[in-house]
Steps between C-alpha positions, in 0.01 A plus 500: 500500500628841455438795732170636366336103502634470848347802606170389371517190660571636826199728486248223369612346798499786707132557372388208529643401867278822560204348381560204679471699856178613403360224412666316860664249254773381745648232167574867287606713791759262566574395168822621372685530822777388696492250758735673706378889421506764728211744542461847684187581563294816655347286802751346728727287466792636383547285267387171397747179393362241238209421299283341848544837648419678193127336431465499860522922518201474254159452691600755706479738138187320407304475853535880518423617158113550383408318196550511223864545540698812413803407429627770198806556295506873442853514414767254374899497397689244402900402461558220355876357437605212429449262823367741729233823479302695709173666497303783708197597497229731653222316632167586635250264748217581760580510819254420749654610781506850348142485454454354130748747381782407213810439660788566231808311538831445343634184363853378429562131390808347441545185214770319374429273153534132614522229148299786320226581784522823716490444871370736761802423745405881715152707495498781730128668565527832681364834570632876525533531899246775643731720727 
């Protein structure tokens, strides 16, 4: 693949990861990452080690969030080289605890091209801090 058809194929997978979270498909919002990824999240812990940690930080999302889910990609860059890329994004959901408001967030993933797949190995969710 060259850089342009890597691109792509991150952000179909990007998108489409996306749509798995509102739809509560745990198979796609797993799908495409690393068994031993790391993830930093906005609600505590600090971070999270492995795949079992990963979909386990997910009900948590899903029990607070009214239906149907928000879960929007307002915003996305990609780098791709040749074994490893990145992408950020601006993202927007509802957050309850706000009061039904849209809670925009940043995301940063981190892949690396394993026998011709890109792997989320790193995905970072987090929010500007407030003072």
């Amino acid at each position: 693949m060259d850089e342009s058809s890597d691109q792509a194929a991150i952000r179909a997978q990007i998108e489409a990861w996306a749509a798995a979270v509102r739809r509560q498909d745990m198979a796609g919002i797993l799908a495409n990452h690393a068994a031993d990824m790391i993830m930093f999240d906005v609600p505590p812990p600090l971070q999270l080690k492995g795949i079992a940690a990963y979909e386990a930080s997910w009900p948590q999302f899903f029990d607070a969030s009214p239906k149907p889910i928000k879960f929007d990609i307002i915003e996305l860059q990609i780098t791709a080289g040749r074994d490893v890329a990145f992408a950020v994004a601006l993202m927007r959901c509802t957050e309850i605890e706000g009061g039904n408001v849209d809670l925009d967030f940043r995301l940063t993933i981190g892949l690396r091209k394993v026998d011709g797949q890109w792997i989320v190995t790193h995905e970072h969710h987090s929010v500007p801090a407030t003072s």
